[in-house]
C-alpha positions as MATLAB code, in Angstrom:
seq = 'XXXXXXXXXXXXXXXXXXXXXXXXXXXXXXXXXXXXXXXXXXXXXXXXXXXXXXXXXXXXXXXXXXXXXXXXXXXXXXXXXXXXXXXXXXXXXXXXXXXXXXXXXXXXXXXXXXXXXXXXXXXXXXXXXXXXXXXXXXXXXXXXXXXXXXXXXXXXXXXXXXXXXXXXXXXXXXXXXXXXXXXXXXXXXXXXXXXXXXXXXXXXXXXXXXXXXXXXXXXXXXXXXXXXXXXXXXXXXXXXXXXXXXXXXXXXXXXXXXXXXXXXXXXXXXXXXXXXXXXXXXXXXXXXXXXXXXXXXXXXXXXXXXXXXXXXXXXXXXXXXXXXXXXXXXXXXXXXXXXXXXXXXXXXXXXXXXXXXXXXXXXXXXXXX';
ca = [
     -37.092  -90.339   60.029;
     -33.774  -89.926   58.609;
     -32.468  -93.114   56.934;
     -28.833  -94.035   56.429;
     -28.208  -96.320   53.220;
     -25.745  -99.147   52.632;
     -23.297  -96.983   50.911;
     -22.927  -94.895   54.024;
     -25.570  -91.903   52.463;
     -28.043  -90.528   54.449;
     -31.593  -89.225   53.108;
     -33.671  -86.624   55.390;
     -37.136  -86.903   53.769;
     -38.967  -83.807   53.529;
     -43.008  -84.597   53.723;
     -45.264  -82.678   51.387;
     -47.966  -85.071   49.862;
     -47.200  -85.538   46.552;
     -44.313  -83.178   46.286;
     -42.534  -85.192   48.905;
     -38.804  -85.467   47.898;
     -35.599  -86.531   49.554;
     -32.505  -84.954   50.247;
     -29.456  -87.468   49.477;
     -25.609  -86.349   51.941;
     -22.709  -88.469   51.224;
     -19.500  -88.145   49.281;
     -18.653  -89.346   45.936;
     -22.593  -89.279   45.016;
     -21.971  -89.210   41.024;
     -20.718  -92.973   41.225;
     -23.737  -94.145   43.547;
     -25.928  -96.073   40.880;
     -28.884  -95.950   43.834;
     -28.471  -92.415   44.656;
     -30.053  -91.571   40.724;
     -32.687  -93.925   40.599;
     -36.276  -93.705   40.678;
     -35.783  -89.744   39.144;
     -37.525  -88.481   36.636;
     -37.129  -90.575   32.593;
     -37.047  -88.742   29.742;
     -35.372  -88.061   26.642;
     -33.845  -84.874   27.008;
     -31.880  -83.305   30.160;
     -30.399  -80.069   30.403;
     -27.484  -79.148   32.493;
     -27.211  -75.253   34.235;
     -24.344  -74.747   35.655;
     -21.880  -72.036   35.609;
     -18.567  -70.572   34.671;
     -16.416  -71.504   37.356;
     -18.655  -75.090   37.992;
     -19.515  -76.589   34.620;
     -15.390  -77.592   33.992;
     -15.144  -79.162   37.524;
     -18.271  -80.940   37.421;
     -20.149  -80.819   33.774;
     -18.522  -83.818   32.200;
     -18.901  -86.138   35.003;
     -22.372  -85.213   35.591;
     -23.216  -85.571   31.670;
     -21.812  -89.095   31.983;
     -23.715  -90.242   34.656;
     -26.559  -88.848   33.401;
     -26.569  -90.216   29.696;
     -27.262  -93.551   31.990;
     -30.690  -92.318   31.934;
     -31.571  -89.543   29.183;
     -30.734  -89.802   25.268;
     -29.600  -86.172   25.423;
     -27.858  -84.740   27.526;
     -27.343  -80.483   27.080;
     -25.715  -78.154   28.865;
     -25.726  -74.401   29.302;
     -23.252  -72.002   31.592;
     -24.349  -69.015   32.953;
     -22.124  -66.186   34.473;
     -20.886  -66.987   37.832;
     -21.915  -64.354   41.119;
     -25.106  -63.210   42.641;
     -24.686  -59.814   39.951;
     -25.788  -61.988   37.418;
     -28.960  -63.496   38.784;
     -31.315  -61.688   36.823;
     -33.968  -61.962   33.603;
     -31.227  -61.759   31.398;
     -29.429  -65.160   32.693;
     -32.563  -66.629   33.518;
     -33.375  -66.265   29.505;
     -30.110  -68.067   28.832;
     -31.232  -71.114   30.090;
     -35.250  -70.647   28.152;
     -32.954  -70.109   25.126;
     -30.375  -73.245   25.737;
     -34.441  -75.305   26.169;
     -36.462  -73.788   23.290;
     -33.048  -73.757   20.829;
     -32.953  -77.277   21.631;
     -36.708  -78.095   20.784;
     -36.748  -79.548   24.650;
     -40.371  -80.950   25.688;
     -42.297  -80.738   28.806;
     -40.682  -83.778   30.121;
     -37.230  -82.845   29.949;
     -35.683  -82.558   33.439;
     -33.281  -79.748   34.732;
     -30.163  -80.435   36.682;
     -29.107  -77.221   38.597;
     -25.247  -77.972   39.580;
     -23.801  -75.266   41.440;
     -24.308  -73.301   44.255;
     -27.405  -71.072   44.929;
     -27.889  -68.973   42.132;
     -27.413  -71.570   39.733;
     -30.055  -73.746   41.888;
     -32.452  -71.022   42.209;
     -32.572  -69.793   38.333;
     -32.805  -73.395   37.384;
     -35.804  -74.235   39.711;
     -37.275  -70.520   38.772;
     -36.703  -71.649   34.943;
     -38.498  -75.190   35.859;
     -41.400  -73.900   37.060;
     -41.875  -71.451   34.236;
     -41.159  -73.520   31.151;
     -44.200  -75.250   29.478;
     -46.310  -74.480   32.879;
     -43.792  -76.642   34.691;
     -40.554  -79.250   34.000;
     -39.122  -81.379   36.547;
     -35.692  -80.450   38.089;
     -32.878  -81.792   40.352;
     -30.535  -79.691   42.936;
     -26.954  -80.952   42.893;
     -25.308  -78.433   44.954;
     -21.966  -77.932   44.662;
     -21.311  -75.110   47.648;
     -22.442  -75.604   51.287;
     -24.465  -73.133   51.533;
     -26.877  -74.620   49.065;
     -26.390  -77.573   50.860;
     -27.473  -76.637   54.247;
     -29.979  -74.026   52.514;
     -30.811  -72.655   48.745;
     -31.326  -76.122   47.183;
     -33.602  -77.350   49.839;
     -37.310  -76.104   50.347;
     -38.338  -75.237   46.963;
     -37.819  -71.142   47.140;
     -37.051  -70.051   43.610;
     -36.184  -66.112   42.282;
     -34.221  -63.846   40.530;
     -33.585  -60.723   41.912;
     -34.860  -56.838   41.152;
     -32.527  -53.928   41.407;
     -34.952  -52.932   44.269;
     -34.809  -56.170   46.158;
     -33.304  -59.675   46.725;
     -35.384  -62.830   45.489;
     -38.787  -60.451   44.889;
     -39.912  -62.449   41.500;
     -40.138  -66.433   41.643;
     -41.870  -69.020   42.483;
     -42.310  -71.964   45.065;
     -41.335  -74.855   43.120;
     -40.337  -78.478   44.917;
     -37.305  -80.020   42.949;
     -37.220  -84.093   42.574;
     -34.595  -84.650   44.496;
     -31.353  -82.908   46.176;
     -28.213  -84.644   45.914;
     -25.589  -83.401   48.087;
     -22.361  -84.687   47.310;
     -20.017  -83.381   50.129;
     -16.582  -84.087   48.024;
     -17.776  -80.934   45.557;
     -16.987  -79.446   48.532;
     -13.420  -80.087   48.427;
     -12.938  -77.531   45.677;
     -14.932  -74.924   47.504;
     -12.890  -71.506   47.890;
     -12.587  -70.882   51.380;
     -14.076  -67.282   51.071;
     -17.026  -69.459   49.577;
     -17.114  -72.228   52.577;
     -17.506  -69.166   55.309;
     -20.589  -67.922   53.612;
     -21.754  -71.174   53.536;
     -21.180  -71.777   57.505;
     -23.293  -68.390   57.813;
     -26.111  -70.422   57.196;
     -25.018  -73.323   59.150;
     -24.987  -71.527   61.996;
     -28.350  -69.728   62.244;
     -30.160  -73.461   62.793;
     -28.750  -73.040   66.099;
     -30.008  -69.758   67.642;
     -33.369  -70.397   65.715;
     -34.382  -73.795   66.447;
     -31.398  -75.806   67.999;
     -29.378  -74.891   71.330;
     -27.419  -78.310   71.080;
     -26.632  -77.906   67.753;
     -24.889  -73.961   68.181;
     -23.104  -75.912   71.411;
     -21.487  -78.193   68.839;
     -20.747  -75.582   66.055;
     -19.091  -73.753   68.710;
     -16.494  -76.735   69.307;
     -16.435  -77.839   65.411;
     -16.335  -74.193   63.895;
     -12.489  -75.222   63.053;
     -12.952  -78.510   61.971;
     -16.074  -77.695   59.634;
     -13.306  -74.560   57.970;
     -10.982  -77.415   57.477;
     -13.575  -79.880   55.441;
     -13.241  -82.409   58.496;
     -15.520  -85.105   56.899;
     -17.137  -86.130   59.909;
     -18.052  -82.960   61.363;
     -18.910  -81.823   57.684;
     -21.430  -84.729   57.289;
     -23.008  -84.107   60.651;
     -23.338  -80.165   59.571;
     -25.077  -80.748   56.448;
     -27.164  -83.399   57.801;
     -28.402  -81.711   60.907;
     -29.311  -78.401   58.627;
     -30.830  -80.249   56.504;
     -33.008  -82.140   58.927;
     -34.362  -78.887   60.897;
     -34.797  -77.109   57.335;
     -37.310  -80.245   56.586;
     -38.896  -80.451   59.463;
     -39.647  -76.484   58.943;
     -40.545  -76.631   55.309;
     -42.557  -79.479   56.134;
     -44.549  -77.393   58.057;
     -45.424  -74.756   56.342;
     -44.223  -75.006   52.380;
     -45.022  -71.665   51.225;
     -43.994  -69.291   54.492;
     -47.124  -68.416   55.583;
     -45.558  -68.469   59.132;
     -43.170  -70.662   60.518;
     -41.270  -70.886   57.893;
     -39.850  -67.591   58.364;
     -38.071  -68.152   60.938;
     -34.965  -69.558   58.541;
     -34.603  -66.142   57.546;
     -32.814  -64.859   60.764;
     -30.626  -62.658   60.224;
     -32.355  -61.866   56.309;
     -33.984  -58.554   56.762;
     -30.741  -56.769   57.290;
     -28.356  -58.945   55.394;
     -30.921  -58.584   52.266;
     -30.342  -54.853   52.940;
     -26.455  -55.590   52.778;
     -26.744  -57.008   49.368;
     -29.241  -54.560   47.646;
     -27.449  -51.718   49.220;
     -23.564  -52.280   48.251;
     -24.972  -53.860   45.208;
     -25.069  -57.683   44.624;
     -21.971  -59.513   44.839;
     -19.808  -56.984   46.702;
     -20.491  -59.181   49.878;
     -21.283  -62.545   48.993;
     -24.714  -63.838   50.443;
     -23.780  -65.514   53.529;
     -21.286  -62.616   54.386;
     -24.160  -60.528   54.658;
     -26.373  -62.985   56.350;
     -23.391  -63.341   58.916;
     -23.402  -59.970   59.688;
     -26.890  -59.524   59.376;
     -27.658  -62.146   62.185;
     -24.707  -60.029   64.744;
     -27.669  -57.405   64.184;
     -30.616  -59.688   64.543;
     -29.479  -60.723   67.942;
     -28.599  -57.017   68.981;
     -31.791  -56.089   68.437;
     -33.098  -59.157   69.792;
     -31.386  -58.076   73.289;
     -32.558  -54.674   73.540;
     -36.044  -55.812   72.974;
     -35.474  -58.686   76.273;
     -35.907  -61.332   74.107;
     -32.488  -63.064   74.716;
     -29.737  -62.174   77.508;
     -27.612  -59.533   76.834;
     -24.331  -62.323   76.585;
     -25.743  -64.561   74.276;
     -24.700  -61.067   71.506;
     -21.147  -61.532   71.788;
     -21.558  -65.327   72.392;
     -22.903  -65.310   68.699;
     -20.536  -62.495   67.133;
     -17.172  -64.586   68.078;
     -18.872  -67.874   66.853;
     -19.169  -65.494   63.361;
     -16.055  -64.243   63.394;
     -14.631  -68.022   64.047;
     -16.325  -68.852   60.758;
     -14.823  -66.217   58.774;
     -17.607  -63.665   58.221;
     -17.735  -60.293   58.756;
     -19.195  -58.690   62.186;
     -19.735  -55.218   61.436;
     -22.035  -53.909   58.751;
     -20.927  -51.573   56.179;
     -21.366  -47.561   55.996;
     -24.984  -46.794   54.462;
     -27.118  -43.711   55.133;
     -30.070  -45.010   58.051;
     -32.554  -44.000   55.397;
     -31.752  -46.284   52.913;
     -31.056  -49.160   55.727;
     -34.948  -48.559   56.066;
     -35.969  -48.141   52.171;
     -34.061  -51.245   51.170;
     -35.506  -53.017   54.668;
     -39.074  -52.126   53.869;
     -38.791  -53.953   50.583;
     -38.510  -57.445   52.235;
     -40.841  -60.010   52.043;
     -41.950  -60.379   55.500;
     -42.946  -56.836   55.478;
     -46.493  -55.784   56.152;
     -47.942  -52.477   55.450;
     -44.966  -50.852   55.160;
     -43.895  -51.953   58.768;
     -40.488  -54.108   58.641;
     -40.344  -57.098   60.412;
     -37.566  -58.846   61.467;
     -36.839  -62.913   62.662;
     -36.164  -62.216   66.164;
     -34.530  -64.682   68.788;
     -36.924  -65.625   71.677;
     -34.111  -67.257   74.199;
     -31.368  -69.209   72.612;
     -33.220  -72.383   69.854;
     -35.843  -70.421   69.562;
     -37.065  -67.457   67.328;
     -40.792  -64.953   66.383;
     -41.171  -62.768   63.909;
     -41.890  -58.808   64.811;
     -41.799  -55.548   64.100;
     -39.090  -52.704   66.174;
     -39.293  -49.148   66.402;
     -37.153  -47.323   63.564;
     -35.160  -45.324   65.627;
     -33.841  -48.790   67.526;
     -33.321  -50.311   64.437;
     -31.209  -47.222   63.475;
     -29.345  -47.638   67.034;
     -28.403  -51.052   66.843;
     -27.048  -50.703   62.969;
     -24.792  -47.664   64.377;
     -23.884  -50.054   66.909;
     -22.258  -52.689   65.053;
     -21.392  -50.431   61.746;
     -17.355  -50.056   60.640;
     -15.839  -46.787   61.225;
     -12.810  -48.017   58.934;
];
């Protein structure tokens, strides 16, 4: 049960015992005195944030957070997805240990998705474990990174392959941050947005299909319903199954190849939801020629893409390495790469495809420019 506040927030629970946490929508969230309480006390907080975040953001987060901490630190880290790696992750260890910081000393993560998953990744490794709070300031880590717990850095060899599953205490997702968003940034974001529709929600892709415009334009209303309704199918998913044993999965349509994207060009050259855009035009391909959804729905979902923003057509890459960098994916088994698949439209399985289709359908969507 999702439950709207006096102020006009809404909180979509997410139900896991004792790591049970809620995520907090509305706009202007720094000022909301009831939107902070009941987190973690201690003496000592530490602000990660980044380059191109911490002077937007920083100061007005330090204030309202010397409300409730005697100290309150901050460290910046290098903005892009190039930089989220041991190296930055050690930043923030050295901002904690430099500053004598305790086991009770909570973490704010305020930015987008890197920034939210080194700071959980960095939570769950210092002294055994620290408490830490998602403010994200992009919408994809709205509608995605912040919530669920998944933490990582990532390997030359592969995206997100060294973390941890580690709940945060709360996410707070303040949809005026938005409002400073670069569009380039908001598109990525939507990439992730729109997959809750082909996976789990027909309705929902029926409505992002007429609001694809407004949500580009930071309409509030539509915004707020976006955010909300990702949020609430994410929960009900992660509530399910925490640690992706199986259901879970299914959020990563589109993943497998985009993943591939990234690794491939090398991180940053696409931004992540670029790839995942893409990566889901391929997904549903693939999905067709196996007659699990109707040839029509593939365009149906490229133009809604291409409405957003992102790109449609996958970059030049030898099929060999498509398949090296593919096999290195977490959902792989035994070598054999396995892909989030649609079954009919709001609905999705995870399976394995013959090599020399997955080789077809790349070829099929790849940029001859």
């Amino acid at each position: 049960m999702n439950l709207a506040t006096s102020s006009g927030t809404v909180r979509v629970p997410i139900a896991l015992n004792e790591r049970s946490y809620d995520i907090v929508i509305g706009s202007g969230l720094l000022a909301d005195d009831a939107c902070w309480d009941g987190l973690p006390a201690s003496a000592d907080a530490l602000i990660v944030s980044n380059t191109t975040v911490a002077p937007l953001y920083a100061q007005a987060l330090a204030t309202r957070l010397s409300q409730r901490h005697r100290r309150v630190l901050q460290v910046q880290l290098p903005d892009g997805e190039a930089h989220k790696d041991w190296a930055t992750l050690n930043l923030v260890f050295d901002a904690l240990l430099g500053a004598g910081c305790d086991r009770k000393t909570v973490l704010y993560a305020l930015g987008g998705g890197v920034v939210g998953d080194i700071t959980g990744f960095a939570a769950a490794c210092y002294m055994r474990g620290v408490p830490f709070v998602q403010v994200p300031t992009t919408l994809l880590a709205q509608v995605d990174s912040s919530v669920g717990g998944k933490t990582a850095v990532n390997h030359p060899l592969g995206k997100n392959m060294v973390g941890a599953f580690y709940q945060p205490a709360r996410v707070i997702c303040d949809l005026a941050m938005l409002n400073t968003l670069p569009p380039r940034e908001l598109s990525a974001g939507l990439a992730e947005v729109i997959k809750y529709g082909p996976i789990a929600d027909a309705e929902f892709l029926a409505w992002l299909e007429t609001h694809v415009e407004d949500l580009r334009a930071l309409e509030p209303r539509a915004l707020a319903h976006a955010v909300q309704r990702s949020c609430e199918i994410k929960a009900w998913v992660v509530g399910q199954d925490e640690r992706e044993n199986g259901l879970r999965a299914i959020l990563n349509f589109g993943h497998t190849f985009g993943h591939a994207i990234e690794a491939g060009l090398g991180y940053g050259q696409w931004l992540h939801g670029e790839a995942i855009g893409c990566g889901m035009v391929l997904a549903a391909e693939l999905s067709a020629r196996l007659g699990l959804v109707a040839p029509a729905f593939v365009p149906r979902l490229t133009q809604l893409i291409q409405r957003a923003g992102l790109p449609v057509q996958a970059p030049v890459m030898p099929g060999a390495r498509w398949l090296e960098l593919m096999r290195v994916d977490k959902k792989s088994e035994a070598g054999e790469i396995r892909f989030v698949l649609l079954d009919g439209v709001g609905r999705a399985q995870m399976r394995g495809a013959p090599d020399a289709l997955v080789l077809d359908v790349i070829a099929a969507h790849t940029s001859t420019d």
